[in-house]
C-alpha positions, 0 to 999 in steps of 0.5 A: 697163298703167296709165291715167294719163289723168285721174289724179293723179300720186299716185294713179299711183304707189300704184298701181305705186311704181316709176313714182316714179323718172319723176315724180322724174327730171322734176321732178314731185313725187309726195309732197306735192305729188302731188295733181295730174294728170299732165297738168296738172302738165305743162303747168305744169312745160313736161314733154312728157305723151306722154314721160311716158306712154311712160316708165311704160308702159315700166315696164309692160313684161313682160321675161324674163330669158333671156339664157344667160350660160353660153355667152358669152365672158368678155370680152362677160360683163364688158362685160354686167356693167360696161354693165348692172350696175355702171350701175345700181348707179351710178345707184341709188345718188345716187336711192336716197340722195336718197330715204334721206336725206330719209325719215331726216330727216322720218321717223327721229324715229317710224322709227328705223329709217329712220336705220340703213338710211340709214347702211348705204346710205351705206356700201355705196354708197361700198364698191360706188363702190370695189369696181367701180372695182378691178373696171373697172381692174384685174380685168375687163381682165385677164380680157378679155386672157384671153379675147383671147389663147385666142380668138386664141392668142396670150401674155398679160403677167403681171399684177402682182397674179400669179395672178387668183385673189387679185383675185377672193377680194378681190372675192368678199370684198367681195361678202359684205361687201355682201351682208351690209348688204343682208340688214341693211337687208331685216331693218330694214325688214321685207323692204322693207314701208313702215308702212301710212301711209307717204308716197310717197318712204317707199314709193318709197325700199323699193321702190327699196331692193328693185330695188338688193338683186334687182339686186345679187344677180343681179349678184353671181350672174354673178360668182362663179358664172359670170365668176370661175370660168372666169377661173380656168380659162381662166387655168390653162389658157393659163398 
C-alpha cells in the first residue's frame, strides 16, 4: 500500500501512475504543479485528506478476476457488460482524451507520435460511442428477450434485423476494427512505455491507454466468445 503521508503528490503518482486518475478527478495537479504534499494541497483546495487516502488504497487493492462468465445467464451477462464494460469504455474515454489532447499539444512537437495515437483515440472513441449505442439499443434487448422466453417458455417477436446472426458480424466486424487501432497506438508508443523524461500527464495518459487496451480486450473476450455464441444457439434452439 502506498504511504501518501508526507509525501508530495508527484511523488505518488511516479511511484504508481494509476493514483493520477484520483488526483485529477479532484482538482489536484499532479504534473506541473505536483511538487506539493497531498496534505497540504487539501487543505488549500477544501479536499476531505482521508477520501483521498482511501481512493488510493482502493487502488492498492488486490482484485481477482474469478467471475465464471460461462455459466450465467445471457441476460445477467449482457447487464454485466453494459454496467461494467460499456461504463468504462464511457468514462475513459473523456479522461483519456483530456490527457491525449494536452500531451499532443505540449509534446507532439519532439514526440510525433503522440500526435498520431491522439487521432487514433479520437476515432475509436467515437466508433466505440456508436458501437455500444447498437449494442445497448437493438443487439443486447434481443439477446435478454431470448434468454426471458427459454427461461420462461414462452415466444419471442421477431426482430427486424431477422436472424441475430447479422447484428452480431457487425459487431464482431467492429470489434476488429477497433482492435486494430489498439494494436496501432501500442506499436506507436512502444507498448505504452513513456520517454524516460516523460511528465506525469505523459506517463498517466500510457498507462491509462494501457487499462482502455486490457479493458477493451477482455470486454470483447465475453462477447464474441461467450455472449454471441450462445446467442446464436439459444436463438436456433427456440426458433
Amino acid at each position: 500500500m502506498i504511504d501518501i503521508d508526507d509525501k508530495t503528490v508527484a511523488e505518488i503518482v511516479t511511484e504508481n501512475i494509476k493514483t493520477a486518475d484520483v488526483f485529477k478527478k479532484n482538482g489536484i495537479d499532479f504534473c506541473c504543479g505536483g511538487n506539493v504534499k497531498v496534505q497540504e494541497i487539501c487543505e488549500k483546495k477544501g479536499v476531505d485528506y482521508n477520501v483521498i487516502k482511501d481512493e488510493i488504497a482502493k487502488i492498492d487493492a488486490p482484485s481477482s478476476d474469478t467471475h465464471d462468465y460461462n455459466s450465467w445467464d445471457l441476460d445477467f451477462l449482457a447487464d454485466y457488460i453494459i454496467n461494467t464494460h460499456h461504463k468504462y469504455v464511457a468514462e475513459a474515454n473523456d479522461l483519456i482524451i483530456q490527457y491525449s489532447d494536452r500531451v499532443a499539444k505540449v509534446h507532439g512537437h519532439h514526440y510525433t507520435e503522440v500526435v498520431e495515437i491522439n487521432k487514433l483515440f479520437h476515432a475509436i472513441a467515437d466508433e466505440l460511442k456508436a458501437h455500444m449505442y447498437k449494442e445497448e439499443m437493438m443487439l443486447f434487448p434481443h439477446i435478454k428477450e431470448l434468454a426471458i422466453a427459454k427461461r420462461n417458455d414462452t415466444k419471442v417477436v421477431p426482430p427486424p434485423f431477422g436472424t441475430i446472426q447479422n447484428p452480431i458480424n457487425m459487431m464482431e466486424a467492429e470489434h476488429d476494427g477497433a482492435g486494430d487501432i489498439l494494436r496501432q497506438i501500442a506499436e506507436l508508443s512502444n507498448n505504452f512505455t513513456p520517454p524516460a523524461e516523460a511528465c506525469n500527464t505523459f506517463r498517466a495518459l500510457y498507462s491509462k491507454l494501457e487499462e482502455y487496451q486490457n479493458d477493451l480486450f477482455q470486454h470483447i473476450h465475453l462477447e464474441n466468445n461467450i455472449l454471441f455464441p450462445k446467442a446464436i444457439a439459444l436463438e436456433n434452439e427456440i426458433s
